[in-house]
Each structure stands twice: as structure tokens, then as C-alpha cells.
Kinemage of the C-alpha trace (Angstrom):
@kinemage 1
@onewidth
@group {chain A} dominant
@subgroup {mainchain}
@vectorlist {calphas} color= white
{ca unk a 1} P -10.339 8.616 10.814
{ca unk a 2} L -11.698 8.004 7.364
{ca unk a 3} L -9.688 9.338 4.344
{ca unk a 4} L -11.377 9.473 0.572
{ca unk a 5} L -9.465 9.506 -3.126
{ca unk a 6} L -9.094 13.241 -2.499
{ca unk a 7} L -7.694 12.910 0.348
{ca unk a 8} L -5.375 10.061 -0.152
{ca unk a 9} L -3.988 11.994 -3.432
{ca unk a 10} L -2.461 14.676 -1.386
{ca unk a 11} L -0.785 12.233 0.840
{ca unk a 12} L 0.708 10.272 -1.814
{ca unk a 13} L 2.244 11.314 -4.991
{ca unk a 14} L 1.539 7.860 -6.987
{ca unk a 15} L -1.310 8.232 -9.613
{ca unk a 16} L -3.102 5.635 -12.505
{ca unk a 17} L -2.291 3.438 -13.006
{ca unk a 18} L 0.120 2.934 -9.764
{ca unk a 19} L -2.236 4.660 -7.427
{ca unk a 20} L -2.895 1.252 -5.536
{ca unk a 21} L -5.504 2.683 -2.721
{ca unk a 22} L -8.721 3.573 -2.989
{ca unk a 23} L -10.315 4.056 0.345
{ca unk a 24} L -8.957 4.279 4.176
{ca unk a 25} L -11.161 3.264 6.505
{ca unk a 26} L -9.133 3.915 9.794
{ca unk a 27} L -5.788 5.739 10.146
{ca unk a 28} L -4.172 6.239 13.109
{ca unk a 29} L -1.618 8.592 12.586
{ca unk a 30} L 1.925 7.076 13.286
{ca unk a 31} L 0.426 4.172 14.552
{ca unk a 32} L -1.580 1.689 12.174
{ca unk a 33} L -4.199 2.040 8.825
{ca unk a 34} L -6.570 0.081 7.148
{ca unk a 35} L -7.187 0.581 3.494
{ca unk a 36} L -9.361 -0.677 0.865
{ca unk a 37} L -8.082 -1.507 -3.168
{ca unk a 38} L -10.871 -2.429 -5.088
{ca unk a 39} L -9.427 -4.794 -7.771
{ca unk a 40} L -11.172 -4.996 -11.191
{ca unk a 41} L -10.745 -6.722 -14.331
{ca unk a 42} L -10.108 -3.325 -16.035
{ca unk a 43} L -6.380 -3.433 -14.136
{ca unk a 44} L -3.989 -2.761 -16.479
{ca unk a 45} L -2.036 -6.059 -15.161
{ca unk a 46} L -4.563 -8.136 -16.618
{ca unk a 47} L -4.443 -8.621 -19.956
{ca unk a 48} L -1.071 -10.384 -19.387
{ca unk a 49} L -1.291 -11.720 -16.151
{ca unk a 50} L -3.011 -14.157 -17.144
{ca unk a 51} L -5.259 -14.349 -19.872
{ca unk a 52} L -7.005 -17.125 -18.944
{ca unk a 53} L -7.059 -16.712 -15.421
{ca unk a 54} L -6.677 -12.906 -14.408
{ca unk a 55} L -4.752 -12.941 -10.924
{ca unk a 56} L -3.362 -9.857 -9.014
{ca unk a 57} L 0.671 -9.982 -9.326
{ca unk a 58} L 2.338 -10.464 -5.707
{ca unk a 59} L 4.490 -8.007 -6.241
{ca unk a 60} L 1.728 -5.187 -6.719
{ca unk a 61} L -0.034 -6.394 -3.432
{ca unk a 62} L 3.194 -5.461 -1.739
{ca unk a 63} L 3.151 -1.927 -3.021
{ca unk a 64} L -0.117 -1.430 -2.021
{ca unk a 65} L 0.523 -2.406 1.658
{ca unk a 66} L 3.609 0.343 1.007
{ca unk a 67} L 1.366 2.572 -0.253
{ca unk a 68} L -1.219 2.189 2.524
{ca unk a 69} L 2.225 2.420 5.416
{ca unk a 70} L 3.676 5.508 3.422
{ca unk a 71} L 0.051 7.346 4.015
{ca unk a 72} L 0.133 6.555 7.819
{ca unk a 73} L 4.169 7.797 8.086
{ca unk a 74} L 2.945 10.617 6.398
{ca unk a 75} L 0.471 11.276 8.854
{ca unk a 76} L 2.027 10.397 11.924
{ca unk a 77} L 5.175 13.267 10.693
{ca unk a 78} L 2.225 15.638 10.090
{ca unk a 79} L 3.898 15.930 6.609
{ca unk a 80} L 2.393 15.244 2.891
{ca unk a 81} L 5.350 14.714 0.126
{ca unk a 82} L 6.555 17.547 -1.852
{ca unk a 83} L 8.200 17.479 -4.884
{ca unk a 84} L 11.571 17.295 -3.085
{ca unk a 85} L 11.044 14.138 -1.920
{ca unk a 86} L 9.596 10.610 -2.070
{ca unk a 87} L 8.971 7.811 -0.011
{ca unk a 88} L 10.463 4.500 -1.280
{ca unk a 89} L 9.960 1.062 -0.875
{ca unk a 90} L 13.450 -0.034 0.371
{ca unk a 91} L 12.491 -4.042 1.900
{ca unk a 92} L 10.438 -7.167 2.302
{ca unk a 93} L 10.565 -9.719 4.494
{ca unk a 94} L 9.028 -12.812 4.894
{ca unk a 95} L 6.162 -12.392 2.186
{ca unk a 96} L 3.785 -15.101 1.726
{ca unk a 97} L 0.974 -14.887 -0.607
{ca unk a 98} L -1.697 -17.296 1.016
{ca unk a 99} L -4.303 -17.049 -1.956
{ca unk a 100} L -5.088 -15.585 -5.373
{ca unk a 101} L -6.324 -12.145 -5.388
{ca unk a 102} L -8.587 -11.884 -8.777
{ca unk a 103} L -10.864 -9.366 -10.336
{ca unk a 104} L -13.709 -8.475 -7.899
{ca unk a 105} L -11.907 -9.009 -4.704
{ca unk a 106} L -11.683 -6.660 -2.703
{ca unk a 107} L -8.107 -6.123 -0.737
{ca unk a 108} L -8.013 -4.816 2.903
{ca unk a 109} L -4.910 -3.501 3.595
{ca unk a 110} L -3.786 -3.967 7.332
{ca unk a 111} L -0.685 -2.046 8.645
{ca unk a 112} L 1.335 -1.290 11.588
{ca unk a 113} L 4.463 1.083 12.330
{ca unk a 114} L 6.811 -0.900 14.021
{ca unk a 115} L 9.700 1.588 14.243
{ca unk a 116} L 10.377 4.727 12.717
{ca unk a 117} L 14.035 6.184 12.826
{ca unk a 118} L 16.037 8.681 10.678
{ca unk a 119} L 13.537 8.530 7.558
{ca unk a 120} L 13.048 4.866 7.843
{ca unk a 121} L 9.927 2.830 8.658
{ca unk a 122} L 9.596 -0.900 9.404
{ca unk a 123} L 6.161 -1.973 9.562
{ca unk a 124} L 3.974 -5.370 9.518
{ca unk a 125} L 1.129 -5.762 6.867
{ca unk a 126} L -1.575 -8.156 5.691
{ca unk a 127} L -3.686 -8.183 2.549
{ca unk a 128} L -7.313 -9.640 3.204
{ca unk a 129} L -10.037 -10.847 1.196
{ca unk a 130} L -13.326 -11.425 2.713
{ca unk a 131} L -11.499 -12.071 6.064
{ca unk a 132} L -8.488 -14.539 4.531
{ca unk a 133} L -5.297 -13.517 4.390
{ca unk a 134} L -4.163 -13.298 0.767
{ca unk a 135} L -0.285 -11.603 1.615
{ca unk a 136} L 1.527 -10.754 4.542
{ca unk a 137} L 5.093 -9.231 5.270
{ca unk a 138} L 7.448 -7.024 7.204
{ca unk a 139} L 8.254 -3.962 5.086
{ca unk a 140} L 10.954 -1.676 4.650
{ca unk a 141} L 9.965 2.146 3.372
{ca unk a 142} L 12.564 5.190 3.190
{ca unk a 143} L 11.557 8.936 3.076
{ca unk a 144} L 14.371 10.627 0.613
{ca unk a 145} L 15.181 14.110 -0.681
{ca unk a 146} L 15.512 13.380 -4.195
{ca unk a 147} L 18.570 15.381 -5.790
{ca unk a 148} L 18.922 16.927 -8.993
């Protein structure tokens, strides 16, 4: 199943300029998703990362994997998140970043549940461009009530 902007912003809360996905082209609902960020030089990140060579910080490739595995957790609970709540990144483990990711590139986002248990998802993901893996890791993600 196929998922637009629209419908990505009711299954996650983030928004510009965090909202890191801009397409899914295949969810399968507790299972596994592939998503689409189309990186441009307009990025905020940018300017400062680096001037004279624009590349996509490492650490923002790993949210959007967590982005893309909070949207299939989501799914697969039949939930959406609520003000009451949020999904956070809690881990990573063994990331590697295999190659730049710069403006025009476009990042498919692979990711699989591994296990889900008591409001806490482990899951494998890759970041490709143009069929080369740019990132891969295990993540860590946490579903919490927030308090207050």
C-alpha cells in the first residue's frame, strides 16, 4: 500500500523542517515499509553542513529510517499518535554510513520490524541511493505516554 504527504502527516506528528518522509511506496503494516526522502539543497542542514560541499548529516538519515519504522508500528497497532503520546527514538546499533548522501539524491528508506514488545520496536533499516547503500542499522524506537 502506497501512502502520500497527507497521509503520512496523520501517522506521524513530526513537521518542517523535521518531517523527514516524503513518499511510501509499500507498507506492510507491522511488517516492513519503503519510503522515499527527496533531499534538496533547500535543506535547512545545508548552509552549514558544509558550505562547500553540501552533504546529508548521518545522524538525520537515522531519523528518517525512525521515521519511516514509527509509520509502519503505527500501522501494524492500527493506531496514529495522539497528543498523549509520542514515539521516540530510543537506539542504534551498528550504523555505517557507506556513502555521501547530497542534494538531489534521492533516499529509499528500507525497514523491517524485528520485534515488537511492551511499546518497544527493534527493527533493521537501510538508506539507498540509486540502488547503493548509503546507511544501515538496527534501531531502537519506544511508544510513550508523555506526562504533564
Amino acid at each position: 500500500m502506497e501512502l502520500d504527504i497527507k497521509a503520512i502527516l496523520d501517522c506521524l506528528p513530526h513537521r518542517y523542517p523535521m518531517l523527514l518522509i516524503d513518499r511510501v511506496l509499500d507498507v506492510k503494516p507491522g511488517e516492513s515499509i519503503v519510503a522515499i526522502k527527496n533531499v534538496s539543497i533547500n535543506e535547512p542542514f545545508f548552509p552549514g553542513h558544509f558550505p562547500h560541499y553540501p552533504v546529508m548529516p548521518g545522524v538525520l538519515i537515522m531519523e528518517a529510517l525512525a521515521q519511516a519504522a514509527a509509520i509502519v508500528s503505527f500501522m501494524g497497532a492500527g493506531a496514529k499518535p495522539e497528543d498523549e503520546s509520542v514515539y521516540y527514538f530510543a537506539g542504534i546499533d551498528g550504523a555505517r554510513f557507506r556513502r555521501p548522501v547530497v542534494p538531489g539524491d534521492q533516499l529509499r528508506l528500507e525497514v523491517t520490524i524485528d520485534r515488537i514488545s511492551r511499546g518497544i520496536g527493534k527493527y533493521t533499516g537501510r538508506a539507498l541511493v540509486d540502488g547503493q547503500v548509503a546507511a544501515e542499522a538496527q534501531l531502537m524506537c519506544a511508544m510513550r505516554k508523555l506526562e504533564g
